[in-house]
C-alpha positions as CSV (number, residue, x, y, z in Angstrom):
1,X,0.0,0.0,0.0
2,X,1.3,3.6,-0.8
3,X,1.4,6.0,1.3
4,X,0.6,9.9,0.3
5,X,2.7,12.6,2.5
6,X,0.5,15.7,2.7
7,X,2.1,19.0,2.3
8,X,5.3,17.7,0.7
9,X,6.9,20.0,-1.5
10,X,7.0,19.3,-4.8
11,X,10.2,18.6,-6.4
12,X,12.2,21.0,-8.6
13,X,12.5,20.2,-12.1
14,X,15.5,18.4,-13.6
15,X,17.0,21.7,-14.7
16,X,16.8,23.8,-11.3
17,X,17.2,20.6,-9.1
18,X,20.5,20.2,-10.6
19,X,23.5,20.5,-8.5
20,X,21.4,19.9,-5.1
21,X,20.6,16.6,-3.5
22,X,16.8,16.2,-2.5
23,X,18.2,15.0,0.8
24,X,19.8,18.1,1.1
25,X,18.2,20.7,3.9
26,X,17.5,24.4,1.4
27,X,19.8,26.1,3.3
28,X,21.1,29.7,2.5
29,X,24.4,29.3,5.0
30,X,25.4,26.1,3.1
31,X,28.1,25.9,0.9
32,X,27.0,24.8,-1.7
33,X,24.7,28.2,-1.9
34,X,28.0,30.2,-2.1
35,X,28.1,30.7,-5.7
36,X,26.7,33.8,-8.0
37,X,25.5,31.0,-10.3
38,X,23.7,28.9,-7.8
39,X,21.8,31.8,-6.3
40,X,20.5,32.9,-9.4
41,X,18.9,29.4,-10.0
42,X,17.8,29.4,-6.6
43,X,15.8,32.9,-7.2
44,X,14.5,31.7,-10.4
45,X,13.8,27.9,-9.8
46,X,11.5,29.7,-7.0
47,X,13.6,28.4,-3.9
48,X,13.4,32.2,-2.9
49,X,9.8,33.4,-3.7
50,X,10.2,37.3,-2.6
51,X,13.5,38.0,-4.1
52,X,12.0,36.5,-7.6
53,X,8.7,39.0,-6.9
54,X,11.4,42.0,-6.3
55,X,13.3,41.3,-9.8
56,X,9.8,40.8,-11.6
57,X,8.5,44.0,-9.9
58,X,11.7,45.9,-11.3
59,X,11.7,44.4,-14.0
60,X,8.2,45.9,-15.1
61,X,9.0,49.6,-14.0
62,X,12.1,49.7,-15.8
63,X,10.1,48.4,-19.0
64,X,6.9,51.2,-18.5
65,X,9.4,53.7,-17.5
66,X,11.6,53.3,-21.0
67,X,7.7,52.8,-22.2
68,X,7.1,56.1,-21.1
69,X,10.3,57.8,-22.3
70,X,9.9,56.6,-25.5
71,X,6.1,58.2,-25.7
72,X,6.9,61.5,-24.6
73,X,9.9,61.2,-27.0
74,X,7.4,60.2,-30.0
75,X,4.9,63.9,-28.5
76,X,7.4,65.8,-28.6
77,X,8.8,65.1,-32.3
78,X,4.8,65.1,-33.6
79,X,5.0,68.6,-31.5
80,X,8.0,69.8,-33.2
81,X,6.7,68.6,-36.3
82,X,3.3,70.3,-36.0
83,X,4.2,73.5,-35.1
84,X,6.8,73.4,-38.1
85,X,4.3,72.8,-40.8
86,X,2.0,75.4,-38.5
87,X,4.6,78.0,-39.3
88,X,5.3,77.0,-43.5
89,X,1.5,77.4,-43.7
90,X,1.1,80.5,-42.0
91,X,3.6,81.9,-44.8
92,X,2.7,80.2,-47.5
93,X,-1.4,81.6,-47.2
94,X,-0.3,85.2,-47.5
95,X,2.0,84.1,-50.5
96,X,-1.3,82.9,-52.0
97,X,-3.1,86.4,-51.2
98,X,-0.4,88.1,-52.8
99,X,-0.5,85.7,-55.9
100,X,-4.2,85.9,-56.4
101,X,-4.0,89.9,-56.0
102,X,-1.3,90.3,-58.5
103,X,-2.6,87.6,-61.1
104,X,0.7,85.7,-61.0
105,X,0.5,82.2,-62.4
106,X,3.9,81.7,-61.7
107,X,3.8,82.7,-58.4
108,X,0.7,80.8,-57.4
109,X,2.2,77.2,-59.3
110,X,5.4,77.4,-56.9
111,X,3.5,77.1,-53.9
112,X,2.6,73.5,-54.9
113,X,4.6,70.3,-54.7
114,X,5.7,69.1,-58.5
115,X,3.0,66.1,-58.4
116,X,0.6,68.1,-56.0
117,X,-3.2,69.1,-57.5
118,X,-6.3,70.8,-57.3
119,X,-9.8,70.1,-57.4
120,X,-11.9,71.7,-59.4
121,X,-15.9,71.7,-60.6
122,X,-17.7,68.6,-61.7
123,X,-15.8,66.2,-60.3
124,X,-12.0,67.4,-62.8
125,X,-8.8,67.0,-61.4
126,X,-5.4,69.6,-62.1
127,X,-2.4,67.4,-61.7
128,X,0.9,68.6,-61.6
129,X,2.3,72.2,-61.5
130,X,2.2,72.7,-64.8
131,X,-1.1,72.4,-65.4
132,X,-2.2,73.7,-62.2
133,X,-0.1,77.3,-63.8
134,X,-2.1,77.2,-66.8
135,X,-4.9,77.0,-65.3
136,X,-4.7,80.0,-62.9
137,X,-3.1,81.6,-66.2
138,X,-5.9,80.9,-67.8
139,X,-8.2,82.5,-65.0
140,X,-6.4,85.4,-64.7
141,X,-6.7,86.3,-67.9
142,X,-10.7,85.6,-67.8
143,X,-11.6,87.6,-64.4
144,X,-8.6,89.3,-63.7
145,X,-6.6,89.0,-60.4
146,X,-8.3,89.2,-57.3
147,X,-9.5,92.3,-55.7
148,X,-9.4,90.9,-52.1
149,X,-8.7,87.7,-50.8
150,X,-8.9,86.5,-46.7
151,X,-7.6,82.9,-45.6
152,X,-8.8,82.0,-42.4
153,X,-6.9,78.8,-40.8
154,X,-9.2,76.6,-38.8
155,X,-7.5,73.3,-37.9
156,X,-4.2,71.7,-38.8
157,X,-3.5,67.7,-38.6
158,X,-0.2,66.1,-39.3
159,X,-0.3,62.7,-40.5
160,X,3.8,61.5,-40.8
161,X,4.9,64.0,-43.9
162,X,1.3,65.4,-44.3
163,X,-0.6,68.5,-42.9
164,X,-4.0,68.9,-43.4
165,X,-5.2,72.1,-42.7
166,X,-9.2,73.4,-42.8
167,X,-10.9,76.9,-43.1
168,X,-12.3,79.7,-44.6
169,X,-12.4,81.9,-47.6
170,X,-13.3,84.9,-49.2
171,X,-12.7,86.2,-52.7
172,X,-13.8,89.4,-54.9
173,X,-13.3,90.1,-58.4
174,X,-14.5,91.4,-61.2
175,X,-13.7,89.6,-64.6
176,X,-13.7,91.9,-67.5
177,X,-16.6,93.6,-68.5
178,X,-19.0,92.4,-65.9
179,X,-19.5,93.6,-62.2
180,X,-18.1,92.8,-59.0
181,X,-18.5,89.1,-57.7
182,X,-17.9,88.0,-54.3
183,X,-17.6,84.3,-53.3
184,X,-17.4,82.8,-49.9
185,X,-16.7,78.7,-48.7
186,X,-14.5,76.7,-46.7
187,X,-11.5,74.8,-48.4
188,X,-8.9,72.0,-47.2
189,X,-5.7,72.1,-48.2
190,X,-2.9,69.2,-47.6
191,X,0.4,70.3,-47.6
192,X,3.3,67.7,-48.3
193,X,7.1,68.1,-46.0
194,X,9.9,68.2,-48.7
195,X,13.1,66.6,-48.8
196,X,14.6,70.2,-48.1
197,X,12.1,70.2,-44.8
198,X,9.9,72.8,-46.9
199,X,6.2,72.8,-47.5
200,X,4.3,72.6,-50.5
201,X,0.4,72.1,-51.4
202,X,-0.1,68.4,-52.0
203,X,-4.1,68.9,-52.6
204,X,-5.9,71.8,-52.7
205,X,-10.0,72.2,-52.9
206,X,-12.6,74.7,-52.1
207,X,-16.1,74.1,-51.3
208,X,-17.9,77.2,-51.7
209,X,-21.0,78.3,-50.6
């Protein structure tokens, strides 16, 4: 007949139990305890339950600490970022006023990237800056250049190399022989980073109203 010892502790596997006799008594004071080696296996093999808790406890504040670092590190690029395509769009609007007032084609094509474009009626698409040139050419020499223009900025989001900015317009002109015409809508704009850390107009519509 067997006999089943209650409350016996169960016995270390092959790889911790290594280097101990089960006879042996777990004592810290015995020799063979003295090495660096054998006290590691005896944290991690469980032989010393609140030194194990301690590592695992610093071991997870050091990892949500760096966790942490790295976060803020990752805010305050996006910040830097941000407030750097903030400031190329907050010169490149009045660069548009100043384009539209003048009736410069030339001037109004630079402020897009090479591949950028621009929305138009019905559903057409301007791609690239030379056709987005002739076609403010083209206007210009229909209506005139603009007698005022405003840009109000509402929003700006940065997606990696893209800003995406939202807002409001106004424009008055007066193409040739006809009177005064005043328009009046909200537009989104998407400005691309370049590879010399400059900002051009990736996509530019207006909805007006």
């Amino acid at each position: 007949m067997s006999i089943v010892k209650l409350n016996e502790p169960a016995k270390p596997a092959a790889e911790c139990s290594q280097g101990w006799s089960e006879a042996e008594p777990l004592d810290p004071s015995h020799s063979s305890f003295s090495s660096p080696l054998q006290r590691a296996t005896e944290v991690w093999c469980g032989r010393n339950p609140m030194k194990r808790s301690s590592i695992t406890i610093a071991a997870v504040l050091i990892a949500l600490t760096l966790s942490a670092l790295a976060s803020a590190q990752t805010n305050k690029t996006n910040d830097a970022r941000l407030a750097e395509a903030r400031k190329a769009i907050d010169a490149g609007n009045p660069e548009w006023i100043a384009g539209q007032k003048a009736g410069d084609a030339d001037r109004m094509a630079s402020l897009f990237d090479k591949d950028g474009s621009q929305f138009g009626a019905q559903g057409q698409v301007i791609r690239g800056r030379k056709a987005i040139h002739d076609r403010f050419a083209d206007g210009f020499k229909t209506n005139g250049p603009a007698l005022d223009f405003t840009i109000t900025t509402l929003e700006v989001w940065l997606v990696d190399d893209l800003a995406y900015e939202s807002g409001n317009y106004t424009l008055k002109l007066q193409p040739k022989g006809k009177d005064v015409a005043s328009f009046a809508g909200k537009y989104v704009t998407i400005w691309k980073r370049q590879h010399d850390a400059s900002w051009k107009i990736w996509v530019d519509f207006g909805v007006p109203e």
